[in-house]
C-alpha positions in Angstrom: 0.0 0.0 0.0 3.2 2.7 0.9 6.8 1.8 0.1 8.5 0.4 2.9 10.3 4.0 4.0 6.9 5.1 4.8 6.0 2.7 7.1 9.2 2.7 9.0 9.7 4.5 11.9 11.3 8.0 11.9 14.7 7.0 12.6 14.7 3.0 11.7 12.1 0.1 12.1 9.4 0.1 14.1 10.1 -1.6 17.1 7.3 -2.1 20.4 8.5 -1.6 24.0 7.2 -4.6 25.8 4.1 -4.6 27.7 2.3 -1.7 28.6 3.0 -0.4 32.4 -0.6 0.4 33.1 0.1 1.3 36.6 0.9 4.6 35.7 -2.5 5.7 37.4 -1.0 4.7 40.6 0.9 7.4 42.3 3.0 5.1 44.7 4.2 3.1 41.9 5.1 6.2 39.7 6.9 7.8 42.5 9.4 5.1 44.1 10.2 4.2 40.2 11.2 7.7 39.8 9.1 8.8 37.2 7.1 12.1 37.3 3.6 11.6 35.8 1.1 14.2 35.0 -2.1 13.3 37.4 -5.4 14.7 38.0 -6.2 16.9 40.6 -9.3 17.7 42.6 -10.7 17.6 46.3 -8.9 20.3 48.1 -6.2 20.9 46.3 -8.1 21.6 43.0 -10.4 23.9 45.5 -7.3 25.6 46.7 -5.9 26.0 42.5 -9.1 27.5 41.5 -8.9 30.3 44.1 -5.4 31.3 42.9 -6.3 31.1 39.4 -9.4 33.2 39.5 -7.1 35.9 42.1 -4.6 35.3 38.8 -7.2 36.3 36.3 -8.1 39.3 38.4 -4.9 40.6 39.1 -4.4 40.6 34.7 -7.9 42.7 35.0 -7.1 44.7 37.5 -3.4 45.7 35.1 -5.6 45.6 32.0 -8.6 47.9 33.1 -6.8 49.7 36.3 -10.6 49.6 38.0 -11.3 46.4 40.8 -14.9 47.2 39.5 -14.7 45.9 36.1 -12.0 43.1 36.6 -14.2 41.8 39.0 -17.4 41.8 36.5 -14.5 40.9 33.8 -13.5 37.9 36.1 -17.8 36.7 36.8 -18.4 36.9 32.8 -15.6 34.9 32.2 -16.7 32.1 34.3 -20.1 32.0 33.2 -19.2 32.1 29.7 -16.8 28.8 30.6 -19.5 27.0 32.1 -21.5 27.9 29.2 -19.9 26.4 26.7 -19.9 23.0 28.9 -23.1 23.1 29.9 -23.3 25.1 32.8 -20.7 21.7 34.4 -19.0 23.5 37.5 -15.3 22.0 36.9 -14.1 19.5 39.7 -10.6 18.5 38.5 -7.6 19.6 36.8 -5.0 18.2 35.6 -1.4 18.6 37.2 1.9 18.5 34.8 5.4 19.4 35.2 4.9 21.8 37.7 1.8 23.0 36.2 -2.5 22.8 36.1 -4.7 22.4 33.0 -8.1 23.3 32.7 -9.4 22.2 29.4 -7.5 21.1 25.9 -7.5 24.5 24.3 -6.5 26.8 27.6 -2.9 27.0 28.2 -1.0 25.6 31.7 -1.2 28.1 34.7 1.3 29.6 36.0 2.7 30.7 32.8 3.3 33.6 30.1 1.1 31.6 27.8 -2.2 31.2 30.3 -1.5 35.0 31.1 -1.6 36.2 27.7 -4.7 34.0 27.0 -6.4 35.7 29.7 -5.7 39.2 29.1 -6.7 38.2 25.3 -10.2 37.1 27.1 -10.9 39.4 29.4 -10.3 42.3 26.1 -13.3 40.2 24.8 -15.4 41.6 27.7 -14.3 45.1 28.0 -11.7 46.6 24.9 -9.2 47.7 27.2 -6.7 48.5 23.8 -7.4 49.2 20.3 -6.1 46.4 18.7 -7.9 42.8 19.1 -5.5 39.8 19.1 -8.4 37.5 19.9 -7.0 34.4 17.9 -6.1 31.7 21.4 -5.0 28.8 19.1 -3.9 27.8 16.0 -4.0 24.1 14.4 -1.2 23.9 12.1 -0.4 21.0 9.3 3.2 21.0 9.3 3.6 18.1 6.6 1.4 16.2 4.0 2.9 12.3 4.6 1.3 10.0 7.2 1.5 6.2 7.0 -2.0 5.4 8.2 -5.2 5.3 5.8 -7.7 6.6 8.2 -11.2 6.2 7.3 -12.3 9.7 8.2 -9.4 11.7 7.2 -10.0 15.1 6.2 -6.7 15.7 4.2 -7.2 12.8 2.0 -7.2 14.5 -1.6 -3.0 15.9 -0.5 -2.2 12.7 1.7 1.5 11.9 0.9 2.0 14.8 -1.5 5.1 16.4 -2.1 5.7 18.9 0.8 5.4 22.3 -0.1 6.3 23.9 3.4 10.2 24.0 3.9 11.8 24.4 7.1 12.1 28.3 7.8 8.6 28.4 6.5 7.4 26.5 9.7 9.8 28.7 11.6 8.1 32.0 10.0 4.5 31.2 10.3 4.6 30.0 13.8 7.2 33.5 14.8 4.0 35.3 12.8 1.2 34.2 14.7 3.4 34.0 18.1 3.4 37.8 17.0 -0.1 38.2 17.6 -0.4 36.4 21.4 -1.0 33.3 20.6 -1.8 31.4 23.3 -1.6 27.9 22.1 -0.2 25.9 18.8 -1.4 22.7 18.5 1.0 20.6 15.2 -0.8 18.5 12.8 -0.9 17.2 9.7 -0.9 14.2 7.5 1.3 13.0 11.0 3.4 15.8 12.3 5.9 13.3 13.7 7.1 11.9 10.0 8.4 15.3 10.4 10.0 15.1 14.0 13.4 16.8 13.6 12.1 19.7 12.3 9.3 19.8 14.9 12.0 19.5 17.2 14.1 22.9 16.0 10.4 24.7 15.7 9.9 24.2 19.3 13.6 25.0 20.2 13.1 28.3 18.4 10.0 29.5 19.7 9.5 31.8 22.4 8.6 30.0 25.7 5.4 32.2 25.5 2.9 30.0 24.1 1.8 26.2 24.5 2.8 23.7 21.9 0.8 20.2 21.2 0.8 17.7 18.6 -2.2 15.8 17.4 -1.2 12.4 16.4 -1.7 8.9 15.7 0.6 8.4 18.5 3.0 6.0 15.2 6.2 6.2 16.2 6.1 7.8 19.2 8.8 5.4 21.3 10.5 7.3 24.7 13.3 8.5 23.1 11.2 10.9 20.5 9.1 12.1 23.9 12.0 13.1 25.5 13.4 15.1 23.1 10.2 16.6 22.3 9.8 17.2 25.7 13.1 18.7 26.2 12.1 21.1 23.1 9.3 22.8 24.7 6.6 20.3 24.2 3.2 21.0 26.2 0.7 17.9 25.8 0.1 15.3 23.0 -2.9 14.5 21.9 -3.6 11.0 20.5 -6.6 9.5 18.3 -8.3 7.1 19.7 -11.3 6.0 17.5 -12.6 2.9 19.5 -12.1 0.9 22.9 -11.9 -2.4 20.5 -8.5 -3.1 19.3 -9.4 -4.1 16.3 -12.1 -1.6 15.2 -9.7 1.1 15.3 -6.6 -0.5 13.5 -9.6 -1.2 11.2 -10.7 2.9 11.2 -6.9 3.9 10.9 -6.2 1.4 7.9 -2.5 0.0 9.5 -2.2 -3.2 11.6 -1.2 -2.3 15.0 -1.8 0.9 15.4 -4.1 0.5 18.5 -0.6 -0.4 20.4 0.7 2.5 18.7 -1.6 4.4 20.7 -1.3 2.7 24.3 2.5 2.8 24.0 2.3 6.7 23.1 0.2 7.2 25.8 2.3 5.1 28.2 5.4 7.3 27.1 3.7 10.8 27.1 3.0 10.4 30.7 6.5 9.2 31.1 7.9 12.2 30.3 5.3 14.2 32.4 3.5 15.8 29.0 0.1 16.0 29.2 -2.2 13.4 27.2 -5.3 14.5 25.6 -7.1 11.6 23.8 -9.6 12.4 20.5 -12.6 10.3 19.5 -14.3 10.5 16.1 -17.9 9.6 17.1 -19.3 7.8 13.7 -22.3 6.5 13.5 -21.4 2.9 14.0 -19.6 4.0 17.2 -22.7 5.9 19.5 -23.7 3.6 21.5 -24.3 4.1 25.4 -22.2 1.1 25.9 -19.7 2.2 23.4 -19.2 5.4 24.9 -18.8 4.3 28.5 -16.3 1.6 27.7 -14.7 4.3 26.1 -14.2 6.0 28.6 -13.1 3.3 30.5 -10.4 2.7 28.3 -9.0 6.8 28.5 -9.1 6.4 32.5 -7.1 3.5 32.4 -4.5 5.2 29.7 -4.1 7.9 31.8 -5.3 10.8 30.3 -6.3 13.9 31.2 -8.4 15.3 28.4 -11.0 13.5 26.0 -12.4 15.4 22.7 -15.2 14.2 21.0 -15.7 15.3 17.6 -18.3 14.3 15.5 -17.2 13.1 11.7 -17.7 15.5 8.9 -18.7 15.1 5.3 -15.4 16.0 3.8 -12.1 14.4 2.6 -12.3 10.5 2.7 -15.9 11.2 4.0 -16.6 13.6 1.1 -20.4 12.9 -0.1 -20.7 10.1 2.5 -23.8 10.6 4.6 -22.0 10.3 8.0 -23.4 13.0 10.3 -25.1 11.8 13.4 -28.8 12.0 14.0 -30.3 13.9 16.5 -30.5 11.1 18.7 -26.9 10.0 18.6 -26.0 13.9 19.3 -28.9 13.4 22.1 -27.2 10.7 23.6 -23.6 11.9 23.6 -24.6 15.2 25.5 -25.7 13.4 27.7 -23.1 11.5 28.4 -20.8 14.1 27.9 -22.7 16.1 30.9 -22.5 12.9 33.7 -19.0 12.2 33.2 -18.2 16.1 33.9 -20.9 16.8 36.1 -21.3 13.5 38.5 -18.7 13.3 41.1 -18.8 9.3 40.6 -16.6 10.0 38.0 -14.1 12.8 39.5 -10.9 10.4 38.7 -12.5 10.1 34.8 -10.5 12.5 32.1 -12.3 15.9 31.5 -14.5 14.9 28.7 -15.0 17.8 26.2 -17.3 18.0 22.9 -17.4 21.1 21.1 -19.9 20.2 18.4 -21.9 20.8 22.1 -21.4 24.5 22.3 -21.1 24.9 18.6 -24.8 23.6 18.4 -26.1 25.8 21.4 -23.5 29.1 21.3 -21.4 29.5 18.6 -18.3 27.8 16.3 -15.2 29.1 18.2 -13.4 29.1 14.6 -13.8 30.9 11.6 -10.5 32.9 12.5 -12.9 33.9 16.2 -10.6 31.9 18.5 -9.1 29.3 16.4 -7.4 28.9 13.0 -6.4 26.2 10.5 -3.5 26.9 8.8 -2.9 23.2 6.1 0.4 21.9 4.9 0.5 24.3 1.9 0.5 27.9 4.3 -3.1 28.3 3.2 -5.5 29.3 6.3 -8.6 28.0 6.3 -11.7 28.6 9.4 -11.3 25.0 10.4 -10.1 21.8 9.0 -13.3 20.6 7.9 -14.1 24.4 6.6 -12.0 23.6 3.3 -12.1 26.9 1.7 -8.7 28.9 1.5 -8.8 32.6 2.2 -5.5 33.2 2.3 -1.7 32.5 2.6 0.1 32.6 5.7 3.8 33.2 4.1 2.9 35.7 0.8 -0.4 37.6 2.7 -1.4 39.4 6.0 -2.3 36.8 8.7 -4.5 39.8 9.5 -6.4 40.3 6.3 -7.1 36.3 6.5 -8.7 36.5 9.6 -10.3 39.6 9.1 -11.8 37.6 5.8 -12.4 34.5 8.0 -14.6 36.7 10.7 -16.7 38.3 7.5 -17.9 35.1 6.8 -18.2 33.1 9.5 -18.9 29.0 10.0 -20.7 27.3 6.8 -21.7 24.5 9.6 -22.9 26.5 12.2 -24.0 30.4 13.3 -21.8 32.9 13.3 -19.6 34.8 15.9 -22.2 37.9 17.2 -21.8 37.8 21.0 -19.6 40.3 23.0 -17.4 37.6 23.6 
């Protein structure tokens, strides 16, 4: 199906790691072997965290607006608009890594430069406090075309394994550009960002410390060796696809034998190397089920993660002209299993579930150049990648004049941006 060379590893043949050491959930264990494991938090401590963040969040209001007034009304709007967008869920646990707490996939670690920014970004949502708007808080960016997996939903299927067209100091360029404009998070795609690993690696080492930095990825190839250097690069959190509890329904969904241990052994060595592990569903309609869902989750507790993402599949790439979007009762019944796992307390050592087709339905798409942006392996920017319309180029136009272009027209899925926030 792919010549040899692309289903090799990065830097020889593929090799497993043994067993799985699932007793990375318990602490003892982690501890007298030395390692230093990312772990959820809640109870007291979390109650403790949230105090400091939210005195945090005033103290950038306080700077920003220079009236206690407003950052205290900029501080109450914020956290009703967050528990908005999960359905009014009052959050009960964090997650703890490398010295640092996580609230949700797309919110960068506090303490840090990167959370701060984000922040001050958020709270110019509620009051302007300076004339320009850098309101952009992440941006997905393919950094190459190749991949060795054929995955069944894959939105990037018409370029899969093209020739690249991004070099080197044009990753360098478009991630300094939009570091330019605050960024608060940068989350590396592709095809499989890893095929490209050594330049990933000289991105991060480049970048100002400023911002977060993921990578969304099959978890192929991802042995200890490539986490730690990653790590060691400025690395904040991977986050892996996992499209089925059953073994072999996903190597089935992802089109390469094996690839479910690709993803248990990524997980095991993301934690390793205390990054934080996000895991990312696509729900088809083969998939919702109530008992599909739960064993699900079952499965991500016992990985070790501290973020699940939900997405629901979309009618383009491989799926173009496919009739794959869920009915209302499959939507139905993941809302409200998204809402128990976050809301009952039953389930306070379960990953923070989160499902943005959720808010998208009942607020707003945080794309369309809003919040987020998709920039593909050619430079192009697009409002999302399942919005497959190119409005610009990152390297030979204005990051501005895209967004500005992306704003103007909004979400073809869902309504517009037209709230205050």
């Amino acid at each position: 199906m792919f010549p040899d060379k692309e289903l090799s590893d990065l830097n020889g043949p593929l090799e497993f790691q043994g067993p799985i050491d699932y007793e990375i959930k318990n602490k003892k264990s982690t501890r007298a072997s030395g390692h230093s494991y990312s772990e959820m938090v809640n109870g007291i401590e979390f109650i403790v965290i949230r105090i400091l963040l939210q005195l945090r969040t005033f103290q950038i209001g306080l700077k920003s607006y220079r009236n206690p007034l407003i950052a205290i009304i900029g501080l109450k709007k914020l956290i009703d608009f967050r528990r908005s967008i999960h359905g009014n869920v009052k959050l009960n646990r964090v997650v703890k890594s490398d010295g640092r707490y996580f609230f949700a996939l797309n919110v960068p670690g506090w303490p840090s430069k990167a959370f701060d920014q984000f922040m001050e970004n958020s709270l110019n949502r509620v009051y302007s406090f300076r004339p320009e708007n850098k309101h952009l808080q992440t941006m997905i960016f393919a950094i190459t075309k190749k991949c060795p997996l054929r995955c069944e939903h894959c939105f990037e299927w018409n370029t899969l394994n093209d020739k690249e067209v991004l070099t080197l100091d044009d990753l360098h360029m478009i991630t300094e550009r939009f570091q330019d404009r605050g960024i608060g998070q940068i989350q590396f795609s592709g095809g499989e960002p890893l095929q490209r690993i050594d330049d990933l690696i000289s991105v991060l080492k480049v970048a100002k410390k400023e911002t977060d930095f993921w990578i969304l990825t099959s978890g192929y190839g991802l042995n200890i060796e490539k986490a730690h250097l990653l790590k060691e690069a400025g690395l904040t959190g991977v986050d892996v696809s996992l499209d089925h509890w059953d073994p072999d329904a996903h190597n089935a969904f992802r089109g390469l034998p094996n690839s479910y241990q690709w993803v248990e052994q990524a997980s095991a060595n993301v934690r390793k190397v205390d990054l934080v592990l996000g895991l990312t569903l696509c729900a088809t309609k083969s998939f919702v089920t109530e008992e599909n869902l739960w064993r699900y989750a079952d499965l991500t507790r016992q990985l070790g993660a501290g973020f699940v993402q939900i997405l629901e599949p979309r009618a383009v790439g491989h799926y173009a002209g496919k009739a794959v979007d869920l009915s209302s009762d499959q939507q139905a019944l993941i809302e409200k299993f998204y809402l128990e796992i976050n809301r009952n307390k039953k389930y306070i050592d379960y990953p923070t579930f989160m499902y943005p087709a959720y808010h998208q339905r009942e607020i707003e798409c945080f794309g369309a150049g809003d919040r987020y942006v998709y920039v593909d392996a050619d430079g192009d920017s697009h409002a999302c990648p399942f919005c497959q319309e190119k409005l610009g180029n990152c390297i030979t136009e204005s990051i501005d004049k895209n967004i500005e272009k992306m704003r103007e027209k909004g979400c073809h899925k869902f309504k517009s941006v037209d709230n205050e926030f």
